[in-house]
C-alpha positions as CSV (number, residue, x, y, z in Angstrom):
1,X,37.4,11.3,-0.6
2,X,36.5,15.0,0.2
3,X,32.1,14.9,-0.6
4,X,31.9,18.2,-3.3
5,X,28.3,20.5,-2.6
6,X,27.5,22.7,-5.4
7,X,24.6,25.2,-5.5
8,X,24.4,27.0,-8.7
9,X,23.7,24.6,-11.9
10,X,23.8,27.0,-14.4
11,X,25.1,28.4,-17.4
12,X,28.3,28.6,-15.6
13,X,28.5,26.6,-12.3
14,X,26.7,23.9,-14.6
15,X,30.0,23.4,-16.4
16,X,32.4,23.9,-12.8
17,X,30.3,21.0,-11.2
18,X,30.2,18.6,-14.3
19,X,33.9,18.8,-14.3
20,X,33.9,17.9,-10.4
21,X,31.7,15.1,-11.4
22,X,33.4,13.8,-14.2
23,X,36.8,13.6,-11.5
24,X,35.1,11.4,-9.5
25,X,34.2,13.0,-6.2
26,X,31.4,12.2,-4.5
27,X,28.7,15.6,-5.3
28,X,25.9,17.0,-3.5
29,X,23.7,19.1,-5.4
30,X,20.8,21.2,-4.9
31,X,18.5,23.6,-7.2
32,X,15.7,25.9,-6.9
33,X,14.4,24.3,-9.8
34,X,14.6,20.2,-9.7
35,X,14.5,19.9,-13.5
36,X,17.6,21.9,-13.5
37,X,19.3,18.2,-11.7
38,X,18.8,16.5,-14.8
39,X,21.8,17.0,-16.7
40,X,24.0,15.9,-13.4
41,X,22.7,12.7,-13.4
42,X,25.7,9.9,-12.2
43,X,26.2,7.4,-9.9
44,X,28.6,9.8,-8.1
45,X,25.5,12.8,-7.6
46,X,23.4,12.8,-4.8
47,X,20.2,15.7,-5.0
48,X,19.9,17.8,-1.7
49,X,16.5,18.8,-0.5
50,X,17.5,22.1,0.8
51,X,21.2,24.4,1.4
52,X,21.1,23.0,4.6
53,X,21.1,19.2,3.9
54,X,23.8,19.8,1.4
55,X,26.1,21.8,3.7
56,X,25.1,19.0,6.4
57,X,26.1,16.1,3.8
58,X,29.7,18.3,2.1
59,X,33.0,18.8,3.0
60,X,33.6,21.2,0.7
61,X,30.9,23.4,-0.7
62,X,31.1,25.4,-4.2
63,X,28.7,28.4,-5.1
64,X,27.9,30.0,-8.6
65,X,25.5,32.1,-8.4
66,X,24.1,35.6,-9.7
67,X,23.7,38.2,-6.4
68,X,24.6,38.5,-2.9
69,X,21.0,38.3,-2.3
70,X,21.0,34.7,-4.0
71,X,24.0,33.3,-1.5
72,X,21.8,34.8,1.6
């Protein structure tokens, strides 16, 4: 099954990924802020410790964030 990373846990990439989740694919995620994991707690999540261990450990990657500045 295609591994899901996901940067970008909130107000709206929060709901995109808990929707990947709740399908059942296997999700990577990683956050500036580690409280903001948390919510995205399943036995189908795996936490990241940087962009570059999630793109290493994804098939397919999903971004939600706020700037251009934020996806450099």
């Amino acid at each position: 099954m295609t591994r899901v990373g996901f940067i970008g846990l909130g107000e709206m990439g929060g709901g995109m990924v808990q929707r990947i989740i709740d399908a059942g694919f296997p999700t990577v995620l990683w956050a500036r802020r580690p409280e903001a994991l948390e919510p995205f707690r399943a036995a189908n999540v795996q936490a990241a410790e940087s962009p570059a261990d999630l793109a290493s450990r994804s098939d397919l990657i999903g971004i939600c964030v706020w700037a251009d500045d934020d996806v450099r």
